[in-house]
C-alpha positions in Angstrom: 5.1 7.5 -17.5 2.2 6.6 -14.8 2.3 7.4 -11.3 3.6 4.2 -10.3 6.7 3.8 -12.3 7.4 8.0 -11.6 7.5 7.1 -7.7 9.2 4.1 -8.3 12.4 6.7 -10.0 11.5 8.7 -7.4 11.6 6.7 -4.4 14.9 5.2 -6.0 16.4 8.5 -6.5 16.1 9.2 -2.9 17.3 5.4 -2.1 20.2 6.3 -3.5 20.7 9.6 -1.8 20.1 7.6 1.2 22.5 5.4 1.0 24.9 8.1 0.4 24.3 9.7 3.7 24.1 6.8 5.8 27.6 5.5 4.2 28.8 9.3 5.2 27.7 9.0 8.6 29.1 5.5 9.1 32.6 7.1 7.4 32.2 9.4 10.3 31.5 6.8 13.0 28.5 8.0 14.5 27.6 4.5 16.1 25.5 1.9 14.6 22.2 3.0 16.8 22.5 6.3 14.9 22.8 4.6 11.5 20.2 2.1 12.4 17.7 4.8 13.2 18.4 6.5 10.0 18.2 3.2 8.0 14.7 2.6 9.8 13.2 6.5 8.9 14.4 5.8 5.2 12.9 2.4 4.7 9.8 3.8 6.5 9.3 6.9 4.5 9.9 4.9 1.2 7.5 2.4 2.2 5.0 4.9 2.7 5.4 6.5 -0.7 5.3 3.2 -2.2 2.1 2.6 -0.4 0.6 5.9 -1.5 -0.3 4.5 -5.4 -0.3 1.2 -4.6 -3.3 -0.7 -3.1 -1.5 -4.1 -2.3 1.5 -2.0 -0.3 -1.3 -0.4 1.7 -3.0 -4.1 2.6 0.7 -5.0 3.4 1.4 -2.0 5.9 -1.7 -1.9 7.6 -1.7 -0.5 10.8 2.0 -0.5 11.2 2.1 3.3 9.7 1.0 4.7 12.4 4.7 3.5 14.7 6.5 4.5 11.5 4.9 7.4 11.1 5.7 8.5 14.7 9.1 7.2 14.5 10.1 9.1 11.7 8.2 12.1 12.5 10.6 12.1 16.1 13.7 11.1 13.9 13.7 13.9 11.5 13.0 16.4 13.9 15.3 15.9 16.0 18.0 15.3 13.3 17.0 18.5 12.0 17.3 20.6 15.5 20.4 18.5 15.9 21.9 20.1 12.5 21.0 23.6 13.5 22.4 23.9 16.9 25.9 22.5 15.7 25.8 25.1 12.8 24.7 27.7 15.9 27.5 26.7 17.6 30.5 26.9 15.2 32.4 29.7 15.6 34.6 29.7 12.3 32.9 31.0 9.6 31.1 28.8 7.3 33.2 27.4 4.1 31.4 25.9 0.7 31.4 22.6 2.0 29.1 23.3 4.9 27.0 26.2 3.2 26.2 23.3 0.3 25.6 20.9 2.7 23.0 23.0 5.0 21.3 23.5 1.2 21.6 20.1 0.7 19.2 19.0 4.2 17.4 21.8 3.2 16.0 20.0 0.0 16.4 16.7 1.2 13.8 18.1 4.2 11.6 19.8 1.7 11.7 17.4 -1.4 12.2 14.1 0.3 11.1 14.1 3.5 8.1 15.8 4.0 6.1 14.1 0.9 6.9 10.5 2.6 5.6 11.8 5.8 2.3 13.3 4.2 2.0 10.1 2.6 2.2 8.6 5.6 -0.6 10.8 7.5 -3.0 10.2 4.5 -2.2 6.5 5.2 -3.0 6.8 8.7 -6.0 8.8 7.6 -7.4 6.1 5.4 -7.0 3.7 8.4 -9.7 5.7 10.2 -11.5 6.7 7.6 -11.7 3.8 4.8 -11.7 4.8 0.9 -12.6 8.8 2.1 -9.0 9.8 0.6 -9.0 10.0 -3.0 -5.4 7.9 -3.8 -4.4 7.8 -7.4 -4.9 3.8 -7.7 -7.8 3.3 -5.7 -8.4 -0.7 -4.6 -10.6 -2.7 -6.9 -13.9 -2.7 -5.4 -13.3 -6.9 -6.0 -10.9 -8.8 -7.1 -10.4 -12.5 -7.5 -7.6 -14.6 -7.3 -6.3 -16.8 -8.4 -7.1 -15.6 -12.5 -7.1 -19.9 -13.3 -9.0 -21.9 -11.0 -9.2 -25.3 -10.8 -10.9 -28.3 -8.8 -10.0 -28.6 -5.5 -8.5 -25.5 -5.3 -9.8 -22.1 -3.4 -10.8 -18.4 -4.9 -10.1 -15.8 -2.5 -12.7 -12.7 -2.8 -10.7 -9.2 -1.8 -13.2 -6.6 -1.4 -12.7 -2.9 -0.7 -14.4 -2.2 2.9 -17.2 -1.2 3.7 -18.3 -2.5 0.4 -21.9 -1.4 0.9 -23.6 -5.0 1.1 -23.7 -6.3 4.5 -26.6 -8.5 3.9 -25.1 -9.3 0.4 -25.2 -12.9 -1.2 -22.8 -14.6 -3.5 -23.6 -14.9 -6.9 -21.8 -17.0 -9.6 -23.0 -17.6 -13.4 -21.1 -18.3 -16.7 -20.1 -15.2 -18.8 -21.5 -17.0 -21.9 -25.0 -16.3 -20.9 -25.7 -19.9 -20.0 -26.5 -19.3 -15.9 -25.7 -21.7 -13.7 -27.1 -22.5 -10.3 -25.4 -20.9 -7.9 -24.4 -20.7 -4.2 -26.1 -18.1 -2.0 -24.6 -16.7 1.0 -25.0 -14.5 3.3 -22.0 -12.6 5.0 -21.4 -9.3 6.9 -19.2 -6.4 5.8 -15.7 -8.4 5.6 -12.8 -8.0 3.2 -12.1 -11.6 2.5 -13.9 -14.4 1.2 -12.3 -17.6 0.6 -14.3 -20.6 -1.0 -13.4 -24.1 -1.9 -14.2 -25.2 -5.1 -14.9 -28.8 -3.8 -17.5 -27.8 -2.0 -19.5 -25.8 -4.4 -19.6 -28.5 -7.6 -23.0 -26.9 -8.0 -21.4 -23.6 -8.4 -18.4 -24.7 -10.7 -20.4 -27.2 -12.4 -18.5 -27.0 -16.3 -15.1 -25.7 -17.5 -15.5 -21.5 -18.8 -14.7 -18.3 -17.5 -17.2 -17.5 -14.7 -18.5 -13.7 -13.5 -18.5 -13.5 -9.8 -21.0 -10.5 -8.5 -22.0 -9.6 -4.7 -24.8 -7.9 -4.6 -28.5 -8.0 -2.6 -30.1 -8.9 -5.5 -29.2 -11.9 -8.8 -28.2 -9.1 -10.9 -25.1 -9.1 -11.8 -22.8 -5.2 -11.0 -19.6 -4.0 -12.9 -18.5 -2.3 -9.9 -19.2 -5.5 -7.4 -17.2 -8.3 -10.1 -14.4 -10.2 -11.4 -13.9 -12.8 -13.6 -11.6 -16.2 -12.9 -11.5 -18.7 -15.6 -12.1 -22.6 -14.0 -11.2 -25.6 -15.5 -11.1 -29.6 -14.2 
């Protein structure tokens, strides 16, 4: 089983235990702003575990960890200084029902909470420091999409920042061997390159699958290309 699909059982697994605690703390009527808050910490710290091995999830969330990461952070702490003066204050002694339930936030804290929030931080992390954090599935240094391009239409270059070519240049020739002439431009260290296939017939001149490389020079580099098939 990959990394994905594990966190995708684990990050159920704790949706579902979740769900069983917000449904208990509605059962006790603790007011919707309670239940909304924890709602928000759990969608938050899922999100962030999600975005941990996934490179698209982490494009998605952006900049918003870092409010999500400070909101949960607040949440859980004070939910867990919350549980520990009420058990500081009861005065029966404990029964099995609350001695399995200060185990259960006890796991819950250690096993569920604390990953999503270090996942989190290392999010925040790569924010100020791009591609310095070693994640399991690192962003492809570029990617094109669509896969099937046609006339008229527009292929979107995705490229991991800083890619290392700031006075780079475009380069675009057949993978059959047969170059083609292609476009040259210039551009600065950006993440996104869209181009219009209508406008560069001299680029996508015939039908085929075609390599697309940035680079300084016309060579092309297997860690600066993709591959989109184009067809009139």
């Amino acid at each position: 089983m990959g990394i994905w699909n594990s966190t995708l059982v684990y990050v159920g697994a704790r949706t579902l235990l979740a769900g069983a605690m917000i449904a208990l703390l509605l059962r006790r009527r603790v007011g919707a702003f309670y239940a909304g808050g924890q709602v928000v910490s759990d969608l938050a710290c899922a999100a962030f575990l999600l975005a941990y091995v996934n490179p698209a999830i982490r494009d998605d969330i952006g900049v918003l960890v870092i409010p999500l990461v400070l909101f949960v952070l607040y949440w859980e702490t004070m939910r867990f200084f919350e549980n520990r003066q009420a058990a500081a204050m009861r005065e029966d002694e404990d029964s099995w029902i609350d001695t399995s339930l200060r185990v259960y936030g006890m796991l819950w804290t250690w096993g569920f909470v604390l990953p999503a929030i270090l996942s989190g931080a290392f999010l925040m992390f790569d924010l100020m420091a791009p591609n310095e954090w070693p994640f399991p599935n690192p962003k492809a240094p570029l990617t094109c999409t669509p896969q099937q391009l046609r006339f008229g239409g527009e292929l979107t270059l995705d490229l991991r920042v800083p890619h290392g070519t700031p006075t780079g240049r475009l380069h675009s020739r057949r993978s059959r061997g047969c170059a083609h002439p292609y476009g040259v431009r210039p551009f600065a260290n950006v993440a996104h390159l869209t181009l219009a296939t209508d406008t560069l017939t001299h680029v996508f001149a015939d039908s085929g699958v075609y390599a697309v490389t940035i680079s300084t020079e016309g060579e092309l580099s297997a860690s600066l290309m993709c591959r989109v098939r184009y067809g009139t």
